[in-house]
C-alpha positions in Angstrom: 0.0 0.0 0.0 2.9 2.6 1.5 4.5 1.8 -2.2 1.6 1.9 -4.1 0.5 5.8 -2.4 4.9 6.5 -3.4 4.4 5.6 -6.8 1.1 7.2 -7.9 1.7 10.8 -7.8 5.0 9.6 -10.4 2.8 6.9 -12.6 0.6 10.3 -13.1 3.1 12.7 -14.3 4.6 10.0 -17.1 1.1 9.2 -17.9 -1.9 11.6 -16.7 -5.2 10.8 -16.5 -7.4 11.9 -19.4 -10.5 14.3 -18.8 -13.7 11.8 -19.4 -15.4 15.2 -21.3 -13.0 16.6 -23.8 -9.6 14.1 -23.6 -7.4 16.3 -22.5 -4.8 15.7 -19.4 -6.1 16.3 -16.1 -3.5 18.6 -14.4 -3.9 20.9 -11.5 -7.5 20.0 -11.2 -9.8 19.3 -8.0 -10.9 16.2 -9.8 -9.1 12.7 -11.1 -11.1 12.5 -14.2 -12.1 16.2 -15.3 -10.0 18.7 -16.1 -9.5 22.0 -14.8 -11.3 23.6 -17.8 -14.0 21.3 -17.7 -14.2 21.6 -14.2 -15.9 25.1 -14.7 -17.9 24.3 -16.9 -19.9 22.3 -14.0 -23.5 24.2 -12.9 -24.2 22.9 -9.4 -27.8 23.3 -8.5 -27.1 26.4 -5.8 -30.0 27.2 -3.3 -32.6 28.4 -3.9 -33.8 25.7 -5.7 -37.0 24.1 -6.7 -38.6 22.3 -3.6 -39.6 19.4 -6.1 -37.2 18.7 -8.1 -34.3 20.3 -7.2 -33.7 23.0 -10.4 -32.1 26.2 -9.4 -33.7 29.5 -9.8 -32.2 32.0 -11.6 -32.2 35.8 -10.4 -34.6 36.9 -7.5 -36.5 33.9 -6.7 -40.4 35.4 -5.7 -43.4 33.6 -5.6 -44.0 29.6 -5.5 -40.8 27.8 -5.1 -41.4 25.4 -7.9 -40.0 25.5 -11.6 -41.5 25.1 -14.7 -40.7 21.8 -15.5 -42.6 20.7 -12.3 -45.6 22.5 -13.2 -47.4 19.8 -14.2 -46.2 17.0 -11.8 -48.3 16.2 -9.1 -45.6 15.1 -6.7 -46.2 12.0 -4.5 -42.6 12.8 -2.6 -41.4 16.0 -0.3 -39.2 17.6 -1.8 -36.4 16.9 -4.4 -32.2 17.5 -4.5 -30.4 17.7 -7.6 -26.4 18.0 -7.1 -25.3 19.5 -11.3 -27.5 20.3 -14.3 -26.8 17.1 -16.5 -25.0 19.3 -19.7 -21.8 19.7 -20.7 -19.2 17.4 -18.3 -21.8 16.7 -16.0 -23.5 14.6 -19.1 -20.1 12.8 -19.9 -19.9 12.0 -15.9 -23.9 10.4 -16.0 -22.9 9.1 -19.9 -20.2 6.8 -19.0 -21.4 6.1 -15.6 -24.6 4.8 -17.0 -23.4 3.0 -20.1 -19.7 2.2 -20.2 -19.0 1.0 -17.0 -17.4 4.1 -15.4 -18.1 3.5 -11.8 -14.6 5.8 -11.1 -16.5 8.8 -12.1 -18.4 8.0 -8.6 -14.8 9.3 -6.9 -15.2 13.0 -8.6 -18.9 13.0 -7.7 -17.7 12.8 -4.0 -15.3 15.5 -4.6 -18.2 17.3 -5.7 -20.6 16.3 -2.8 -18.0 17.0 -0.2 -17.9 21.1 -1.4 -21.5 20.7 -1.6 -23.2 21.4 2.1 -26.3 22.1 0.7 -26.6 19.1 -0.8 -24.8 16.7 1.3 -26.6 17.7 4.4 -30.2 16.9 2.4 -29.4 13.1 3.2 -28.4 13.2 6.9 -30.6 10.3 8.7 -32.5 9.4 5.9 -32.8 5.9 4.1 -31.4 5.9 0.4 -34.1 3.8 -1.7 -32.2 3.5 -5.2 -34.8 2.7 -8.2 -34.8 -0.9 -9.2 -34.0 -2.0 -12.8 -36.0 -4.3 -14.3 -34.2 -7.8 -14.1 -34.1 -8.4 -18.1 -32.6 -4.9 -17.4 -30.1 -5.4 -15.2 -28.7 -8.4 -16.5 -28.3 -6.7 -19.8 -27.1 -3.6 -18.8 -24.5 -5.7 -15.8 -25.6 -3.2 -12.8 -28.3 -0.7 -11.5 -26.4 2.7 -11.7 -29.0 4.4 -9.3 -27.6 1.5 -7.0 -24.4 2.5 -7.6 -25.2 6.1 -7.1 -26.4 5.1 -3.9 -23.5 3.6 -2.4 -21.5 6.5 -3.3 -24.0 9.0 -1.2 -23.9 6.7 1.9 -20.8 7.0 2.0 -20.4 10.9 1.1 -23.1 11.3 3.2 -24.3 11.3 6.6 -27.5 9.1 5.2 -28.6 6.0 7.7 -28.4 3.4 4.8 -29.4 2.0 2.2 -31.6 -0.4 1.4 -33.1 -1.9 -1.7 -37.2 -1.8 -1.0 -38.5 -2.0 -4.3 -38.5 -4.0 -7.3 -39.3 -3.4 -10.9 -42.1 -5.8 -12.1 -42.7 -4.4 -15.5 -40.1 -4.3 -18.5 -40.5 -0.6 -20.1 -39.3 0.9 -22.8 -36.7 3.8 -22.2 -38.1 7.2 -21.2 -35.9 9.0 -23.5 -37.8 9.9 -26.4 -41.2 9.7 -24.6 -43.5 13.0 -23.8 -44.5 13.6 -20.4 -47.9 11.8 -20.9 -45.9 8.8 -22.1 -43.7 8.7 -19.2 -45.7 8.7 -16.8 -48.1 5.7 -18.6 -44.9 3.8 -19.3 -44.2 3.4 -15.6 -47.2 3.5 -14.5 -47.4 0.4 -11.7 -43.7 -0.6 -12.6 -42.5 -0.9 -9.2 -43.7 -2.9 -6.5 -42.2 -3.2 -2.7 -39.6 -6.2 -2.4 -40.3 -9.1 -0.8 -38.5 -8.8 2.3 -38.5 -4.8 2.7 -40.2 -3.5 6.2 -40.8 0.2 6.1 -41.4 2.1 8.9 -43.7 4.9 8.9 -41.8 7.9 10.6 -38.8 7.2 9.1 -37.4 9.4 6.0 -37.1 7.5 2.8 -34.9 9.2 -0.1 -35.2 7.7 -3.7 -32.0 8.1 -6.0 -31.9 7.9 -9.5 -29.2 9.5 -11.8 -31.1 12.3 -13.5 -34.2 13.8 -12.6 -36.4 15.1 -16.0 -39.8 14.8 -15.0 -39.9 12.7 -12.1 -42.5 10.1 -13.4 -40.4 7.5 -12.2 -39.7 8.3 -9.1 -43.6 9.6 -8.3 -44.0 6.0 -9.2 -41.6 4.9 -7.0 -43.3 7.2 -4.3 -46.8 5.8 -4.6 -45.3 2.5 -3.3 -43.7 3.4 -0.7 -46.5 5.4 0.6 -49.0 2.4 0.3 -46.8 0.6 1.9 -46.9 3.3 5.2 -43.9 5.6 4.1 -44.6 9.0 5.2 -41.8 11.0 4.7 -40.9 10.5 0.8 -37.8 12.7 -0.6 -35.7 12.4 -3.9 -32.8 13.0 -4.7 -30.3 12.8 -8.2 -27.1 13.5 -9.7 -28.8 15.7 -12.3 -31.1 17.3 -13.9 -32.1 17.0 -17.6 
């Protein structure tokens, strides 16, 4: 270990890490896998915020604290945390988290989270409920990255733990081309509560999912818990599209 902490710092100057956005070297930056200029090009979701989704306000906030894209959502959960709009690097950190297997992206996240009060303080006590993949799903994809997400916020966070109390019963297509109206049909009773899971009513519950867009899913996810006795429902997601 005391040899492999000597040698990294030389390993990196003969061959540096390269920035998961734009290819570059990463040099002088806070994070392992963005570079300094991507780095800026980051938008954290800064209070104030909207209370259901998460989305940041821009100017002199006045009036209801919810945003336009949640004007239409009739929200089953709390309130809602979003950590970065999902543009620019933020993208290329949920991109190759979600489909090429970069789980070290996770390590920059917790960079992120740690400068982060406002959003790392969201999750103290509560329980971190990722969503469930469907099992055709899963196996195709090899892992849940909402799960994944999850682990990495227990442990950034001071959350109580996580545990995996729903399932996904119903094989959907993906939400990405779909309308709002289509969403929200095409998971429409997808989840259901695991087998095993106990929830206790006064206890705060806290789905994750990587990107937040019009929250269908994770209403759905909502209504379960609640039938099963959840009262205290909030979200929270990398980012927000």
């Amino acid at each position: 270990m005391l040899f492999k902490q000597l040698m990294q710092p030389l390993a990196e100057v003969f061959f540096p890490r390269s920035c998961l956005h734009c290819g570059d070297a990463v040099e002088c930056s806070d994070y392992q896998f963005l570079c300094s200029a991507c780095s800026r090009e980051l938008f954290f979701s800064k209070p104030p915020t909207c209370s259901i989704c998460g989305y940041p306000f821009f100017g002199i906030l006045a009036g209801p604290r919810v945003c336009p894209h949640c004007a239409e959502l009739d929200p089953l959960f709390d309130q809602g945390k979003t950590l970065f709009l999902a543009k620019g690097p933020a993208r290329s950190i949920i991109h190759v988290l979600k489909y090429q297997y970069g789980f070290y992206a996770l390590e920059d996240v917790k960079a992120m989270i740690a400068k982060a009060p406002y959003y790392k303080n969201y999750f103290d006590g509560g329980i971190l409920v990722p969503v469930p993949l469907h099992p055709t799903k899963e196996r195709e994809r090899g892992f849940n990255q909402s799960l994944m997400i999850a682990k990495s916020l227990n442990e950034a966070t001071s959350a109580k733990d996580l545990q995996k109390l729903l399932v996904r019963t119903m094989y959907t297509q993906t939400q990405t081309q779909l309308s709002r109206a289509a969403r929200y049909q095409n998971v429409k009773n997808a989840f259901a509560l695991a087998p095993d899971a106990v929830v206790i009513p006064n206890q705060t519950y806290i789905l994750i999912d990587d990107v937040f867009t019009t929250g269908s899913t994770l209403n759905s996810c909502a209504a379960v818990l609640l039938e099963a006795g959840a009262t205290q429902i909030k979200v929270a997601t990398l980012g927000h599209g």
